[in-house]
N, C-alpha and C positions, 0 to 999 in steps of 0.2 A: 390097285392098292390091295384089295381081297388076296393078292395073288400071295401077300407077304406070307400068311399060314396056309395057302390051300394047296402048297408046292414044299415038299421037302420033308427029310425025316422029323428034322428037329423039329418041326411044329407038329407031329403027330397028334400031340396033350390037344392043341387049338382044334387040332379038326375030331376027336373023341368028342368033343363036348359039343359040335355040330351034329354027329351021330344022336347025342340026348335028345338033341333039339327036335330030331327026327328028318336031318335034310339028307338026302341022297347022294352018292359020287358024283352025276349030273350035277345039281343041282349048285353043288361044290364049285365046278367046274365052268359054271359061268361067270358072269357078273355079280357082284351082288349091288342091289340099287335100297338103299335107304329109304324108307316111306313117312316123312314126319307127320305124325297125324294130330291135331289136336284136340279129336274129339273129345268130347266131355259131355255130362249129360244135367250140366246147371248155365252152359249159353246158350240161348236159340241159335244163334249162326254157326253152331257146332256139332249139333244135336245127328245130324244129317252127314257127317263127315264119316263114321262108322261105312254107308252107301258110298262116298266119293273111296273112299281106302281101297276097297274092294275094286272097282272098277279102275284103277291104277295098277294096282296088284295086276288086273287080268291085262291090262295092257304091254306091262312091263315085263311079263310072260311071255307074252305074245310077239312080244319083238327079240325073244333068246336073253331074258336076264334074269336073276332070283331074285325076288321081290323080299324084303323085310322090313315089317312096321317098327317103329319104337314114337315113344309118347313125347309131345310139347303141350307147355301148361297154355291155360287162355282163362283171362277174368273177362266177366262180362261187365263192361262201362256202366250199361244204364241201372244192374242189380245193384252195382258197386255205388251207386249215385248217390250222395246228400251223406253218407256216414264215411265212419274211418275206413271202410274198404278202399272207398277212392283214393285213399292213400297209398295203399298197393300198386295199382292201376298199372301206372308207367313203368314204376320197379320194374315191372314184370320184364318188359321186355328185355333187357339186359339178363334175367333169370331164365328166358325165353334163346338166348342169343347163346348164353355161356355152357348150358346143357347141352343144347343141337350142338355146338363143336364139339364139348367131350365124347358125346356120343358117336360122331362123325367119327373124330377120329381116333379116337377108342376103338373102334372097330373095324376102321379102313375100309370105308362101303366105296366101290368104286363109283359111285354115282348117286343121285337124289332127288326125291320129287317131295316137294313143301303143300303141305298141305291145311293151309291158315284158314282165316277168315275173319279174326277181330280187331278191333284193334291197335294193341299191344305185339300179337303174334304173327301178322304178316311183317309189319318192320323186323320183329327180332327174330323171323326167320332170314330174311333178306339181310341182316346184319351176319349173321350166323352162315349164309352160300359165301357172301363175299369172305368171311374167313376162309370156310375148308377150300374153297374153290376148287371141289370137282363139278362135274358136267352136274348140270342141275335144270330144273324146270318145276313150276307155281300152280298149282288148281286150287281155287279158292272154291268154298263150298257155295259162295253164292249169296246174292241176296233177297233177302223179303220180299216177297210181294208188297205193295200197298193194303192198309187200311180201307174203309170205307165206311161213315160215319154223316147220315144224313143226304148218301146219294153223292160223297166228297170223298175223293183220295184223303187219307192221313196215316201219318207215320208217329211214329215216337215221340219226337220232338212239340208235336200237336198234343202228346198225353199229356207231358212235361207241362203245357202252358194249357193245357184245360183246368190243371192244380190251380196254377192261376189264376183263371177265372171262376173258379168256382170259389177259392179264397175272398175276392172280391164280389160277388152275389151275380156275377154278371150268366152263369149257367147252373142248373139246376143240382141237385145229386143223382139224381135220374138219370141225366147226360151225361153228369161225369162217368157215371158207370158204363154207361155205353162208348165210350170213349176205352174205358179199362177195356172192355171186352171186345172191341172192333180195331184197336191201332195197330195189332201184331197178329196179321190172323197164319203167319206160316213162318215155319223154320228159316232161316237165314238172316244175315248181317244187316241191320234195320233199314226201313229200305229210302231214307233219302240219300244225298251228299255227305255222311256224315263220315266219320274218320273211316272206319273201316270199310269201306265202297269207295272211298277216298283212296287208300294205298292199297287196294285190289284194282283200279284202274291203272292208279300212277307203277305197278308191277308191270301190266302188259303194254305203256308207255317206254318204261326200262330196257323193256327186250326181254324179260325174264318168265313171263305167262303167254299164255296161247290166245288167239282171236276171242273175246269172250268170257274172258276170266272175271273182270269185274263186274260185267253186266248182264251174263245169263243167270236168269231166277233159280235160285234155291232149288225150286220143286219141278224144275222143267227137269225132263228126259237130255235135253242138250245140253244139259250137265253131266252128266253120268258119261255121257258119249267126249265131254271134254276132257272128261277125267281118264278115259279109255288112250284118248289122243295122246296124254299127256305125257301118263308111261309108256307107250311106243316113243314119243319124238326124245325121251330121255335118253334111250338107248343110242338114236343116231346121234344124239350130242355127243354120247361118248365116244363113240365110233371116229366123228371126227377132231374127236379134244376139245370142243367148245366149251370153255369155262364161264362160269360168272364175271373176272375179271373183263372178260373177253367181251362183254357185253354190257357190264354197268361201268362204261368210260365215262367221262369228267362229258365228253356233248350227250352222252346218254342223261345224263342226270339234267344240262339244261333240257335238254328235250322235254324230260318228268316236269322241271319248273313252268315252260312254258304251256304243256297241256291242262300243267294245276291252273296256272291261269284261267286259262278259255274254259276248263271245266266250271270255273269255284269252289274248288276242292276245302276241305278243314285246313282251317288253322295249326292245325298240330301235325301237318303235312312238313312243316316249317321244323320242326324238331325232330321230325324221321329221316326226310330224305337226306339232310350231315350225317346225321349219325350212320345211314347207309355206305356213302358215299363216304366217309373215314374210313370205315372197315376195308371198303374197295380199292383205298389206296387215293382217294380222290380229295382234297380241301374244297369242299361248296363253301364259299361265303355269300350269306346271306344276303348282303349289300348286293347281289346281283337279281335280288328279285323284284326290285322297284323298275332295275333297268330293264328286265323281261318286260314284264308289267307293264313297262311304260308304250310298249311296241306290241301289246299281244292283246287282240280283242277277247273280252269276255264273251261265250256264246251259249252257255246253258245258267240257267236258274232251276237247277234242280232244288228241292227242298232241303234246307231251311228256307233257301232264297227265295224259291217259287213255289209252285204247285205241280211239277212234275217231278216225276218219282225215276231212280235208277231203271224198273220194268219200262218207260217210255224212251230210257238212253240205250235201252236194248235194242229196243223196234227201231230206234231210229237210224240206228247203224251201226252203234255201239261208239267206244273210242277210238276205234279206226275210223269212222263215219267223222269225228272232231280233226283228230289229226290229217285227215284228205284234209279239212275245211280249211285248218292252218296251212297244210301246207302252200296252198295257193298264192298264201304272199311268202313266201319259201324262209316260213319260221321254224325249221326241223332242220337238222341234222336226218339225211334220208339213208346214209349209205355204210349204218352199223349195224352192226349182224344183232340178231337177236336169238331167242333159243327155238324159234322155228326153222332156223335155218338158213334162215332167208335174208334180207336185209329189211331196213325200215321201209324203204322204199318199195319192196316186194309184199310186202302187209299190206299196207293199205291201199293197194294199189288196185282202183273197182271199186275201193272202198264208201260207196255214195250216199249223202245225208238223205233217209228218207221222210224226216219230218221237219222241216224249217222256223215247225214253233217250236221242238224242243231242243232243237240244235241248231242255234240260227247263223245262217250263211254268215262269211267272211265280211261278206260287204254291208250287213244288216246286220251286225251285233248288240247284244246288251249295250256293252260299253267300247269304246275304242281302248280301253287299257285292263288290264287283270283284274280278278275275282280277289286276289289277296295283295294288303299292302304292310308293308315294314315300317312301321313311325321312329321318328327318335328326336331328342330335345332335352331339356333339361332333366324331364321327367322320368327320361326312359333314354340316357346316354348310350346303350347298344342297342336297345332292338325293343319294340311292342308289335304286336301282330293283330291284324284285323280282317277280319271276311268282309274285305268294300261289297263285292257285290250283295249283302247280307246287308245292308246298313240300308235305309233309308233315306231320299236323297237331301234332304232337311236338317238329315244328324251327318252329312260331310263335311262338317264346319259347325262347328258351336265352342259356345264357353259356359261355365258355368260352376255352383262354387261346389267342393270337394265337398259330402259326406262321408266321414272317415269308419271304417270299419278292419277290425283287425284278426277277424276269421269269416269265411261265409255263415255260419250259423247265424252271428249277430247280425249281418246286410240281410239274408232271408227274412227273420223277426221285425228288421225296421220296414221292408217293402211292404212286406203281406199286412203289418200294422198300420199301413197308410202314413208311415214317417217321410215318405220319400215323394217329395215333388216333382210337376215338370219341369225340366233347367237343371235340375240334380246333377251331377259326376258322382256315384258310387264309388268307392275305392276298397276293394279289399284286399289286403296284404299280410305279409308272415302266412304266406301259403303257396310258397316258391319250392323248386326243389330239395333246399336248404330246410327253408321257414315250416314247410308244413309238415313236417315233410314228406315230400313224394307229387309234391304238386299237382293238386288236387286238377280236375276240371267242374264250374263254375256252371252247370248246365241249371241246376236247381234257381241259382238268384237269375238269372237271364229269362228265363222261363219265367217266375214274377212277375218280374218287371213286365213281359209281353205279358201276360194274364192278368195282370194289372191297369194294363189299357196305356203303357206307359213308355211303349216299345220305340215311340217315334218323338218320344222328349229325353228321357234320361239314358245317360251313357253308365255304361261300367268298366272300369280299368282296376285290374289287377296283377300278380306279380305270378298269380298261377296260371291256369288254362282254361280257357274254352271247349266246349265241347264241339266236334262239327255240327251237331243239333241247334248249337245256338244261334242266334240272327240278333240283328241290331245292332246298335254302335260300341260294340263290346271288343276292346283291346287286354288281348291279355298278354301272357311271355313278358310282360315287363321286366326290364333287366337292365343293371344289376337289383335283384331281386333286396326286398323288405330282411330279411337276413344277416345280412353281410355289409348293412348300411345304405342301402340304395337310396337314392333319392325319395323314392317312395316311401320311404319308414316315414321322412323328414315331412310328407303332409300335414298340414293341419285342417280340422273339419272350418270351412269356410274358402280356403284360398281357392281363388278361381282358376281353373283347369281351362286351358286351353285348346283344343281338337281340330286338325285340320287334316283331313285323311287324304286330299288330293294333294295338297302338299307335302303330305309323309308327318309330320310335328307332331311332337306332344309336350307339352310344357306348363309348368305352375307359373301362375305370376307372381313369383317372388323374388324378391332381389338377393343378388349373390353372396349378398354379404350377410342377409337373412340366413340363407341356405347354412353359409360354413355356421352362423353360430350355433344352429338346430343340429350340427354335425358331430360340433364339438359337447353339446351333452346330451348325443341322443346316447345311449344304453342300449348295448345287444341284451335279448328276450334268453331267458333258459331255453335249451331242448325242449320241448312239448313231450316227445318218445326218448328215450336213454335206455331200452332193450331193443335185444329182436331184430330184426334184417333191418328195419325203418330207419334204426339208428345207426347202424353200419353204412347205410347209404348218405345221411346226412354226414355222417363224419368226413365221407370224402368228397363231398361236394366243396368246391372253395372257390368257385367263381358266382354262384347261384345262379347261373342266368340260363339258357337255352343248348347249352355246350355242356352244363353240367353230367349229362350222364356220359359222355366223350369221356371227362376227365375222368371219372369212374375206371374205365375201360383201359387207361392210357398208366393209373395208378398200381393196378393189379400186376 
């Protein structure tokens, strides 16, 4: 592509302004490879990216190509947490998505190395390969080490619900403080199951990252050395035309579904890998992840779920060490090329579990079916989403009557105020992609609730999102969202919510003909925001539900 101005008179003007830049005839004269960097210096999981550029740079040298950085934005979730920043959050990626092309191809780089980590900015860089689709390849900067707080692993999510107990008298300010200053003690992407650990594994799932993208620590040296990798094997992509398309096919994408399973990956896995998988040319419908699910053992409890952290899915084998595990009952597609070069099959191939607590074999798993389930019912006519393996097995099944709230702020204030019993259903709504807008994640009232001691009685359903940090019997993506009339608008504080996660349902018990009347005078809510990108984005939202940034994308 570089070759358009690097060749001919007419482009002389194009390569003058190379001369500014300071690159050389050589230099001209090779490849040029694209370096998206996100660093920034307000996320941990980014902070460190500056180091990974560098050692891409030297690799992509190294193999005969000119290396050139240019900038992707990145919000950080948890800074963003509990105010209107979380409103941004998701925007982002689409803002994330729509610059990497201009810039791509604005400039004709023959090639590209991504270089994320949170996240917003690993999907909307993976959105954004599947557009340009040249030869491309992923190095994530990695993630956190673990916490340690009392002689115990803890991560983020343990900050989040120490608020909570310390709200409720159940730990000191003492503690809470040592909590602030032990849950984050190093640079990178927080280090349980959480979103961004979450689509840094399900990348090197894809085919699109190198042995080790999601799971080598932040501050390890075999990162740097992955980053080295990464710009060399970029080059052989090009060499042999291996695109993105080439690699993120419709069975590469079940493969991502089915490793999200066994993994227990975020909830919000569920809203990234479509939106991947559109760009790629591929329709993932979601109704297929109950069917995964139903045939794919759950086999890690990383944190939220459990107590082992990303650094022990490292040691254990990493996510080749899961995918050997599945493939045993021959749940992969083995024989798609990926950006090593190689086939799936040749990856994990040696690939061997070396710890069986925290990657537990095929034949001893968590659960015989997936970490994530898709509900649906009267409540939630397309789609709610839920982290099973995250739930308690007590709250698989329950009923109990709606408290209605209609932003998180007011469900935070009735939790932490002791308004909210055991047997509860929280419901907060008008906080969809439409409703809130920007669809907030719900990590702050979740965290409550567990620091409230209240984690294995009361559920929460809402119409925005979950954080991957949250745990419990928390369905959120509700859709068609509070907005645009969803069912959910139409609760009332008392009716008894229904929950059955093994069976997939979510339903009010109210009768149909209840429903239509609450239908016919419910009242859509003014815009909350009516400036500023917030608004531009709700204005094109028209389905509210989990597709809505699709339509975005589909409108432009």
């Amino acid at each position: 592509m570089s070759n358009t101005y690097t060749n001919g008179e007419n482009f002389a003007p194009q390569r003058s302004l190379f001369n500014a830049l300071g690159y050389t005839k050589e230099e001209m004269e090779k490849p040029l490879v694209g370096i998206v960097s996100s660093y920034n210096e307000i996320v941990p999981g980014h902070m460190n990216l500056d180091k990974i550029v560098e050692a891409v740079k030297m690799g992509v040298a190294m193999a005969g190509g000119t290396p050139v950085v240019f900038p992707a934005i990145a919000v950080c979730d948890g800074i963003a947490m509990g105010h209107i920043g979380m409103k941004y959050s998701l925007v982002t990626r689409d803002l994330i998505a729509d610059s990497t092309e201009a810039m791509a191809l604005a400039h004709q780089f023959d090639a590209l190395v991504m270089v994320p980590n949170c996240d917003k900015n690993v999907p909307g860089l993976l959105m954004a390969a599947a557009r340009v689709n040249v030869p491309t390849v992923f190095v994530s900067g990695g993630p956190m080490l673990a916490g340690r707080v009392k002689g115990q692993k803890t991560s983020l999510s343990s900050m989040f619900e120490a608020v909570g107990s310390y709200a409720a008298g159940s730990i000191s300010k003492e503690e809470l403080d040592e909590f602030e200053n032990k849950a984050c003690p190093t640079c990178g992407s927080c280090s349980g199951m959480y979103t961004a650990n979450s689509m840094n594994c399900l990348t090197e799932v894809l085919g699109m990252g190198l042995k080790g993208n999601g799971t080598i620590p932040a501050v390890y040296s075999e990162r740097i050395k992955l980053a080295k990798h990464a710009g060399m094997k970029v080059m052989e992509l090009l060499e042999k035309n291996i695109r993105p398309r080439d690699i993120m096919t419709e069975k590469a994408f079940l493969n991502a579904l089915t490793v999200d399973m066994a993994l227990g990956c975020s909830t919000n896995s569920m809203l990234h890998l479509p939106a991947i998988a559109h760009e790629a040319g591929v329709e993932l419908n979601l109704e297929l992840a109950n069917e995964i699910s139903a045939k794919t053992p759950n086999l890690c409890h990383l944190a939220p779920a459990g107590h082992t952290y990303i650094e022990d899915l490292n040691e254990a084998g990493g996510v080749y060490a899961v995918m050997n595990e599945l493939n045993k009952k021959e749940l992969l597609h083995t024989d798609l090329i990926t950006a090593t070069g190689k086939t799936v099959a040749e990856n994990i191939e040696g690939c061997v579990n070396r710890d069986p607590e925290v990657i537990r074999p095929v034949e001893n798993p968590y659960s015989e079916t997936g970490g994530i389930a898709v509900l649906k019912g009267n409540l939630a006519p397309d789609s709610g989403v839920v982290k099973r393996s995250a739930v308690a097995p007590e709250m698989l099944k329950m009923e109990g009557p709606a408290r209605v709230f209609d932003c998180e702020e007011d469900a935070i204030k009735a939790i932490k105020g002791g308004e909210i019993n055991a047997g509860d259903v929280v419901v907060i709504r008008y906080e969809g992609p439409k409703g809130g807008p920007g669809m907030r994640e719900m990590l702050n009232p979740t965290s409550a609730i567990m620091g409230m001691g209240l984690g294995s009685s009361v559920a929460l359903i809402t119409d925005g999102r979950f954080s991957g940090a949250s745990r419990g019997a928390c369905i959120g993506h509700v859709s068609p969202e509070a907005a645009v009339g969803g069912p959910i608008a139409l609760v009332e504080e008392g009716d008894m919510i229904s929950i059955d996660i093994n069976a997939n349902t979510l339903n009010v018990k109210v009768s149909d003909e209840e429903m239509q009347r609450r239908r016919e005078n419910w009242v859509p809510r003014e815009p909350k925001i009516t400036t500023g990108y917030l608004a531009r984005y709700a204005s094109l939202v028209t389905s509210g539900n989990r597709g809505a940034i699709l339509e975005i994308n589909q409108d432009k």
